[in-house]
C-alpha positions in Angstrom: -37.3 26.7 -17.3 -34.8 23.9 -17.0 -31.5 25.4 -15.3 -28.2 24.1 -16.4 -25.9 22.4 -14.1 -22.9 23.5 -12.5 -19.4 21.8 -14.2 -17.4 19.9 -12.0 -13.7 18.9 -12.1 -11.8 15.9 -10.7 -8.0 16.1 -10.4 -6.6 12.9 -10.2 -3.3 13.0 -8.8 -1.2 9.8 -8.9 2.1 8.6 -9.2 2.2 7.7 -12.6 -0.2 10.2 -14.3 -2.3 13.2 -13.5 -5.9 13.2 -15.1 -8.4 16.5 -15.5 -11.9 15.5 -16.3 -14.5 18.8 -16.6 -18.5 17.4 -16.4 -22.0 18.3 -16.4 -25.1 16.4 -15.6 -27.6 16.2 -18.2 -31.5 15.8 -18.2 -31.0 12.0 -17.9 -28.7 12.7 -14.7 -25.5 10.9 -17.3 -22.1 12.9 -17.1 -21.9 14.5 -20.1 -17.8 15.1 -20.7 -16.7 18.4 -21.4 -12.7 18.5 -20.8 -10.2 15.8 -20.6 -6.5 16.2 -20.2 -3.8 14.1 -18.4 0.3 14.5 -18.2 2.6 12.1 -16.8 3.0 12.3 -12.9 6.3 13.7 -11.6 7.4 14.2 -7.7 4.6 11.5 -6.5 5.5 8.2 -4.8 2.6 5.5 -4.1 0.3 8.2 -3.6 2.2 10.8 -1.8 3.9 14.4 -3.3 7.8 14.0 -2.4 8.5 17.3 -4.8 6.1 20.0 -4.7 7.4 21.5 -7.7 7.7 18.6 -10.1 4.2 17.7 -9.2 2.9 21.3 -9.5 4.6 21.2 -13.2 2.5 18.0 -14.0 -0.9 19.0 -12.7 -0.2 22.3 -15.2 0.5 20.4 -18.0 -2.8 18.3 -17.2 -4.9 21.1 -16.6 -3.5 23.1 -19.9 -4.3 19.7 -21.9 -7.9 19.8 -20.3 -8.7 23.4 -21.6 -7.0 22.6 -24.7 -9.9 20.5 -25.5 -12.2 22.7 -24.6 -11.4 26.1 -25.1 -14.9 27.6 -23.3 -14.2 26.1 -20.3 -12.8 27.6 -17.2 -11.0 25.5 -14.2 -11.0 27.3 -11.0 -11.8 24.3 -8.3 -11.4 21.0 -8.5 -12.2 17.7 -6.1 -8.9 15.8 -5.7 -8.1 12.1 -4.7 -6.1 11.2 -2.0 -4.6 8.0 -1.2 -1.2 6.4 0.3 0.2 4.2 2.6 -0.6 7.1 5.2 -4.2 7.0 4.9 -5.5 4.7 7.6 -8.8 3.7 9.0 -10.8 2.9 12.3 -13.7 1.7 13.9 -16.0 3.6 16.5 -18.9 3.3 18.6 -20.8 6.4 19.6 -24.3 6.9 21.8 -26.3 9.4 22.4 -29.2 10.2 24.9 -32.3 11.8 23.0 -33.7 14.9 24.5 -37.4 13.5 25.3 -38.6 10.0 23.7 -42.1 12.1 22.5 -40.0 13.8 20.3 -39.2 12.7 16.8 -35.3 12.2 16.1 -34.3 15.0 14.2 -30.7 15.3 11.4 -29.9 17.5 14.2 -29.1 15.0 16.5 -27.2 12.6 13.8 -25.4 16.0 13.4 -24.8 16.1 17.2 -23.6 11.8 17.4 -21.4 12.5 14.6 -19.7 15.5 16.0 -19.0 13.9 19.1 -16.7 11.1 16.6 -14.2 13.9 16.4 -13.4 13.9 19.7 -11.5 10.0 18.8 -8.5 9.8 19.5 -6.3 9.3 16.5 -2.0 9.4 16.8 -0.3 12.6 16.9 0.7 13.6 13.1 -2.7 12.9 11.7 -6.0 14.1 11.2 -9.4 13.0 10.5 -10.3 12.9 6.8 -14.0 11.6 7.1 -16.1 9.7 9.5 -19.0 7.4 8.0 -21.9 6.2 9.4 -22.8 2.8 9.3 -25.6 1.4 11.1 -27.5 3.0 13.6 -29.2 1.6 16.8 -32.6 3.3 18.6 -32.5 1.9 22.2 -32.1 -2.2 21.9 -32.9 -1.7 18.1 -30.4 -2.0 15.8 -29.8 -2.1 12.0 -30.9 1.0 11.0 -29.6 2.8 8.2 -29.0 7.3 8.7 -32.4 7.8 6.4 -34.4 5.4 8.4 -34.1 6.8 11.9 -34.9 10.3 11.2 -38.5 10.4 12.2 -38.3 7.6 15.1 -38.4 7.7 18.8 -36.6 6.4 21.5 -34.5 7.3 24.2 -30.6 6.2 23.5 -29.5 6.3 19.7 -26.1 4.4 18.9 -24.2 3.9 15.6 -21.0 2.2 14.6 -18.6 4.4 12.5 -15.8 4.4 9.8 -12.9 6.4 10.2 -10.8 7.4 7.7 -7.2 9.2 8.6 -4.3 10.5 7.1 -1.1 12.6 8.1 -1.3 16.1 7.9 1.9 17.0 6.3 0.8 14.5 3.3 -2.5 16.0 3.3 -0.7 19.8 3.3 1.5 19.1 0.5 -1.7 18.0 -1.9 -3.2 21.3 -1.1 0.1 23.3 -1.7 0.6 21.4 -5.3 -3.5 22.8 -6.1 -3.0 26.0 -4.6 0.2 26.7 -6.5 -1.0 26.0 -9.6 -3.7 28.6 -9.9 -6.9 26.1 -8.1 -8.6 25.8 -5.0 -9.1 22.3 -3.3 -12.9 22.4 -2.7 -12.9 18.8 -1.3 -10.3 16.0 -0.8 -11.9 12.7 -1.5 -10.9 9.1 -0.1 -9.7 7.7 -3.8 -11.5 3.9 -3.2 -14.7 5.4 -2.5 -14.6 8.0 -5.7 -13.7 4.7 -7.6 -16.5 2.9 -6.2 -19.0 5.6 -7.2 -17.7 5.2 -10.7 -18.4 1.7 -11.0 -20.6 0.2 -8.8 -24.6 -0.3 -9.7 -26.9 -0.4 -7.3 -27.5 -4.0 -7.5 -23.5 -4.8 -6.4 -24.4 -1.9 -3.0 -26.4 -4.0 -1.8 -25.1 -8.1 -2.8 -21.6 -7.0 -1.4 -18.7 -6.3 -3.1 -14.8 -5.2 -2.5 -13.7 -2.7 -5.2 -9.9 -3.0 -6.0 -8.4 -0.1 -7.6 -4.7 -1.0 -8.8 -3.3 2.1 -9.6 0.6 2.9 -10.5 1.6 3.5 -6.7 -1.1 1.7 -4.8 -3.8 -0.5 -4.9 -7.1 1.1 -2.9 -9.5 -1.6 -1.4 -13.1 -0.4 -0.2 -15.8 -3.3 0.9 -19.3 -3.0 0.7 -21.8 -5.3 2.5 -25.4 -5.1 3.6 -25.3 -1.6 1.8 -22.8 0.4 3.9 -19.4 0.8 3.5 -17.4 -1.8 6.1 -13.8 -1.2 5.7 -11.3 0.8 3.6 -7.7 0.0 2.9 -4.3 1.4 0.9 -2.0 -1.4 0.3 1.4 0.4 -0.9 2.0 -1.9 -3.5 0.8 -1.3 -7.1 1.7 -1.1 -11.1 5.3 0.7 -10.0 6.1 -2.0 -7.8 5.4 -4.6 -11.5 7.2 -2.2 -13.5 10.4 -2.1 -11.2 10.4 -6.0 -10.9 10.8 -6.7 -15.1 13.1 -4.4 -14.9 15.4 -6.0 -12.1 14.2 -9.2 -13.2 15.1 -8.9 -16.7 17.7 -6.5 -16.6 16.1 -3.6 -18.7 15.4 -0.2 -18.9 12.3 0.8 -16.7 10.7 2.5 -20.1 11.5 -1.5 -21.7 9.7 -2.5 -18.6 6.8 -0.4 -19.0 6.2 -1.5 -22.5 6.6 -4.8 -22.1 4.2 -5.2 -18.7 1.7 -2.9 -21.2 2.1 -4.9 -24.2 2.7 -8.2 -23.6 2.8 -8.8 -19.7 -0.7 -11.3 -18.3 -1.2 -11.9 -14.9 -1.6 -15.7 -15.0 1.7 -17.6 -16.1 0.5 -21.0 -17.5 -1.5 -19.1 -20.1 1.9 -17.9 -21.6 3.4 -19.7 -24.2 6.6 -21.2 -23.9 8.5 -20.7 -27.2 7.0 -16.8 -27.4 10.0 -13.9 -27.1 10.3 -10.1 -27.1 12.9 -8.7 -29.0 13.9 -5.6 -27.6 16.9 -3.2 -28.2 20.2 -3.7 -27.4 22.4 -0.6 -25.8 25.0 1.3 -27.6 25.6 -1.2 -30.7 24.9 -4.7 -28.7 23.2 -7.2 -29.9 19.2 -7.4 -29.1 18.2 -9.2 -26.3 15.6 -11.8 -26.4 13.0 -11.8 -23.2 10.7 -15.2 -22.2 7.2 -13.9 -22.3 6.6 -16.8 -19.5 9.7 -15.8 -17.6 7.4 -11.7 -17.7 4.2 -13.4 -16.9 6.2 -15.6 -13.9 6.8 -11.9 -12.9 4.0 -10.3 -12.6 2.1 -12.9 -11.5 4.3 -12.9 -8.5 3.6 -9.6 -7.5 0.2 -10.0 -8.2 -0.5 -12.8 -6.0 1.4 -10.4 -3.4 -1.3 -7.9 -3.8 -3.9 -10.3 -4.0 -3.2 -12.1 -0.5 -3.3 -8.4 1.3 -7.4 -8.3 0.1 -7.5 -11.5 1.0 -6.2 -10.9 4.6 -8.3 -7.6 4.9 -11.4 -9.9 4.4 -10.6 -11.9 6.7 -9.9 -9.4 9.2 -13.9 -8.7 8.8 -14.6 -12.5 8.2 -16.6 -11.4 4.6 -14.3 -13.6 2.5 -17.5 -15.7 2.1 -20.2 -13.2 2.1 -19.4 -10.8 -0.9 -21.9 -12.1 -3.4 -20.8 -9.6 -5.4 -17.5 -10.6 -5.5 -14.6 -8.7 -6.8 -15.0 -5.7 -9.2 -11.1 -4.7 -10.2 -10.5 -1.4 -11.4 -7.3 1.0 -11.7 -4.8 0.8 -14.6 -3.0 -2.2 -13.0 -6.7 -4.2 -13.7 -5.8 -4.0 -17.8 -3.5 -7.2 -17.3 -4.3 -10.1 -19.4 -5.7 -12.8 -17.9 -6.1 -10.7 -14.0 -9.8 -11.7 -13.4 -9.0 -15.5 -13.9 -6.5 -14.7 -11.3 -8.2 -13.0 -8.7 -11.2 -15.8 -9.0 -8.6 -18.3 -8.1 -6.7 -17.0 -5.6 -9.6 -15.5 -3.7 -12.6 -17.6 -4.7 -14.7 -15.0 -5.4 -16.3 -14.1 -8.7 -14.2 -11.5 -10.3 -15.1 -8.5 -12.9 -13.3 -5.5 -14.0 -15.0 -2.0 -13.4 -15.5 0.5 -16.4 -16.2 3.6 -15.2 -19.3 4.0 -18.2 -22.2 3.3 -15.3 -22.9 6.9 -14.8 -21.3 8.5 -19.0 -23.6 10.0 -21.5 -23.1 8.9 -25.0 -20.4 10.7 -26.8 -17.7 11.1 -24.9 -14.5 9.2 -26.3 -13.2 5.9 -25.9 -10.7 6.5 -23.8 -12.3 7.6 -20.4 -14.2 4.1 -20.9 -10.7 3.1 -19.4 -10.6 1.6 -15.8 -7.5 3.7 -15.1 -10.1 7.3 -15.0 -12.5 5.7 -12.5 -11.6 7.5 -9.6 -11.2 11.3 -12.1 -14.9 10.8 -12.8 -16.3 9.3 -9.3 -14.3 12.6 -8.0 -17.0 14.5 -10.5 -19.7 12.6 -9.2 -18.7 13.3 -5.4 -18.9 16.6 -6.7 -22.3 16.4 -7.5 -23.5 14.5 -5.0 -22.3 17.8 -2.8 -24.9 20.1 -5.5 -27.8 17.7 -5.1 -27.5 17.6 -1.3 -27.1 21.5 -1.0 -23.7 21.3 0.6 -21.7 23.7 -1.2 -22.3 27.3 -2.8 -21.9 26.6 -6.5 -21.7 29.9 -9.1 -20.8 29.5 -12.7 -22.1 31.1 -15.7 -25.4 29.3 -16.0 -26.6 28.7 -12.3 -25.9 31.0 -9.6 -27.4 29.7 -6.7 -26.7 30.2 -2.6 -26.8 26.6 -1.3 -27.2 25.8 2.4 -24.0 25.2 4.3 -22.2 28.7 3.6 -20.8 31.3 6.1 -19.2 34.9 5.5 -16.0 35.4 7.4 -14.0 38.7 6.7 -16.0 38.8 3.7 -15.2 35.6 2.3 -17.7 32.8 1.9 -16.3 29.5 3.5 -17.6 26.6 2.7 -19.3 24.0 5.4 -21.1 20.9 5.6 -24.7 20.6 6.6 -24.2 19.0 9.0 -22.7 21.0 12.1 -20.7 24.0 12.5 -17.3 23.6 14.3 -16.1 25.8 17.3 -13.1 28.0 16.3 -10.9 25.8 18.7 -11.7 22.5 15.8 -10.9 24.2 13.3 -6.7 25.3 12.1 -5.5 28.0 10.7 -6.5 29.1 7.3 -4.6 29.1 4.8 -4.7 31.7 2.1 -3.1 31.0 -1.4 -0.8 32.9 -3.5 -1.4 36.7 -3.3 -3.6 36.5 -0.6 -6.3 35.1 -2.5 -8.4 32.8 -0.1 -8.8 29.3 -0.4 -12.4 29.1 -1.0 -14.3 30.5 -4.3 -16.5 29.9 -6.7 -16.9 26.9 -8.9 -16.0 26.4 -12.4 -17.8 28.9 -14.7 -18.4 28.0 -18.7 -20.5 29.5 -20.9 -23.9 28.7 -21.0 -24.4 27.1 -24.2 -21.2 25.2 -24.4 -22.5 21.8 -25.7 -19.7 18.5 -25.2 -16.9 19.5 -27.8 -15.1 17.8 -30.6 -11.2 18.4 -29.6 -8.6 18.4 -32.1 -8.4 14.6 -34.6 -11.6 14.1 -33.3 -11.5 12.6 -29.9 -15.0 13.4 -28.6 -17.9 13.2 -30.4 -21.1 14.9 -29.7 -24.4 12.8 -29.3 -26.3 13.3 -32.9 -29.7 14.9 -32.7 -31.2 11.2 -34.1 -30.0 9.2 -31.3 -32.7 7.0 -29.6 -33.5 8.4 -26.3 -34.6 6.3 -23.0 -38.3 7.3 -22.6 -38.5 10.3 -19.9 -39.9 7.6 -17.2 -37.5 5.4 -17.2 -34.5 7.7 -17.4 -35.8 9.7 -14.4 -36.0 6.1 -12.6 -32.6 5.4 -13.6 -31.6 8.4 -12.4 -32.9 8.0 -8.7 -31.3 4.9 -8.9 -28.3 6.3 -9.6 -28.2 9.3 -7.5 -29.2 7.0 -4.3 -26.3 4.8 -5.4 -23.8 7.7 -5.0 -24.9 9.1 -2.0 -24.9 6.2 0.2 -21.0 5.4 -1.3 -20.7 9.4 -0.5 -22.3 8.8 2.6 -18.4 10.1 3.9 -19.1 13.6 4.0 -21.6 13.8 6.8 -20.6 15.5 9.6 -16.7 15.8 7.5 -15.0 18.9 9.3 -13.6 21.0 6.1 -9.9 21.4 7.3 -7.8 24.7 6.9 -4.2 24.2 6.8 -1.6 25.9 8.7 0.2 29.0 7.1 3.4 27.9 6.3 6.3 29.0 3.9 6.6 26.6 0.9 9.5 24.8 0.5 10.8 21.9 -2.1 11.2 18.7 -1.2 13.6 16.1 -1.6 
């Protein structure tokens, strides 16, 4: 008997909105979309919480829109993004002898290489967020990927890693914001790579691509090449940065400057025409002002070359400005502007395509997720799953109830772990318990079991009709392989990850 799925959320939390996205795996392995509710972000700058209780009030609003829609479903843990100019990255080396070259190499020992990465030095202030293997090496071998080398022998094993770090207090002030408003964290994700799971196909994983997600307070880079990840980057410029130029520029109001970039603002200026102006408003009885559509694209375009010659310079750094045959694939809200692909192919050379985040949706969910600006809400849902198909996590909700691998029972609470290792008490901080003593950790979202996708209010989703041509059962399970191998080499981040407690520590607002 087939056994439901377990429903997943992804909180996006970013400095211009905050997104909620509930989903559920079908047969077909295709995200079927049960909740979806956003609010405009408050207390976040270009990536980062500055006021823990405007943000808190945000995520509330987002999370009330998202059961709104779906009034079956329960949110209880989520996967959250996190980005900002704090989040910085690494390369390391690390060998290992094997215990005898007659035996086979076991995950054991990757588990054992990867543990010993923690021991990097990183500045004081910081803390690992995830360590990702690359290639791997058996004795004067090399070129290996983590899947191939189980099961080989040899005497030294090597691999090159990718580290990804970020500051703690940053990191802490994410988890107060969840914690505080009534969820658990159960993983923080690396945003670039959740919105490289939501748009990438297998085919660009292994031609080589850099995914640019141009969000409202930054713009996350991940590249791709000879199907691993190579680099990761958070260039602190983003939509904001657009928004706050019209609006010096032009002398506005930043919501006339956010309309007009929307509405009328393109990326490339010769495509604007000359004689075209935008009438808007004038304050307190004066007269309406007239704005130069060229003089909005001469703008943008500006600050989008800006952002545009930082992805330039971080391929350079790993001399791949020439070797991504996949080129380009934008993504992010800031990707919408007219005319952006024509720019990025110019400036950088390379071909150039924006990213819909549809690669991995069912039918019937509505238009509006289609929208590049929810790619890393739903890659955060697929991270998620990746976790369940993996046996990572201990998932319970009202259909499945099933103990994965990877769990421990401390003081009578189940902490999650990784499969990977098990870190000494001296790794680990403090654990932090939420409000009322309630632990961090706890079960996943619960929802009844025959809750079907919804139609919200005016009709916003629609469920798939019963007479809707289906992929034949072969080729949908091949898809499907394709697809789940896809996301766990992007996802290839959480081996050997050390889940992180945070230090107990009074709340206190921000300025």
């Amino acid at each position: 008997m087939h056994k439901e799925n377990p429903v997943i959320v992804g909180l996006d939390i970013g400095t211009t909105k905050i997104a909620a996205i509930a989903g559920r795996k079908n047969e077909f392995g295709k995200l079927e979309i049960l909740g979806f509710g956003k609010s405009d972000s408050s207390g976040v700058n270009h990536g980062m919480v500055l006021n823990i209780e405007e943000c808190i009030r945000s995520i509330n609003i987002a999370v009330e829109n998202c059961l709104a829609s779906n009034p079956n479903l329960t949110i209880k843990e989520v996967y959250v993004g996190i980005a900002g100019h704090h989040i910085k990255s690494l390369q390391t080396r690390g060998e290992r002898v094997l215990p005898s070259i007659e035996e086979e190499i076991r995950k054991e020992d990757i588990d054992a290489l990867i543990k010993d990465q923690y021991k990097t030095y990183i500045p004081t202030g910081d803390q690992i967020i995830d360590i990702i293997p690359q290639d791997f090496t058996i004795d004067t071998l090399g070129g290996f990927s983590m899947h191939e080398v189980i099961g080989m022998t040899g005497i030294r094993m090597g691999a090159n890693f990718h580290i990804v770090t970020g500051d703690k207090n940053a990191i802490r002030n994410i988890h107060r914001c969840v914690t505080r408003s009534g969820l658990s964290t159960r993983d923080l994700v690396l945003q670039p790579l959740a919105s490289a799971a939501a748009v990438m196909c297998p085919e660009d994983f292994e031609s080589g691509v850099a995914i640019v997600d141009i969000g409202g307070g930054t713009t996350d880079l991940a590249v791709f090449h000879e199907g691993m990840l190579k680099h990761t980057a958070v260039i602190p410029i983003a939509g904001v940065n657009i928004t706050n130029d019209i609006r010096h520029g032009l002398g506005v109001l930043r919501s006339q400057a956010e309309q007009m970039k929307v509405q009328f603002g393109m990326a490339l200026a010769d495509e604007a025409k000359p004689n075209a102006f935008i009438t808007i408003p004038g304050l307190k009885g004066q007269q309406p002002k007239e704005i130069s559509a060229k003089n909005l694209a001469h703008i943008i375009q500006s600050r989008m070359d800006e952002i545009l010659e930082y992805v330039m310079y971080h391929l350079k750094q790993l001399n791949l400005e020439d070797k991504l045959h996949g080129g380009i694939i934008l993504t992010g809200g800031g990707s919408q502007l007219k005319h952006l692909v024509q720019l990025t192919e110019y400036r950088t050379g390379l071909s150039t395509r924006q990213g819909f985040p549809n690669e991995h949706l069912a039918s019937g969910h509505i238009q509006e997720l289609m929208k590049p600006m929810y790619a890393t809400c739903i890659g955060l849902i697929l991270r998620g799953y990746d976790d369940y198909e993996n046996n990572r996590l201990r998932f319970i909700t009202n259909n499945i109830d099933e103990t994965l691998s990877g769990n421990d029972e401390i003081n009578g609470t189940f902490v999650q772990t990784r499969d990977t290792y098990e870190p000494t008490p001296e790794e680990l901080l403090k654990l932090e318990f939420g409000e009322g003593g309630t632990p961090v950790s706890g079960p996943i979202d619960s929802i009844q079991s025959d809750m079907t996708p919804f139609d919200a209010p005016h009709d916003l989703f629609h469920q798939q009709t019963q007479n809707q041509p289906q992929e034949s059962r072969e080729l949908a399970e091949e898809k499907t392989k394709n697809r789940k191998k896809l996301i766990s080499d992007v996802f290839n981040t959480i081996k050997g990850k050390v889940i992180y407690w945070f230090e107990n520590v009074d709340d206190e607002k921000l300025d």
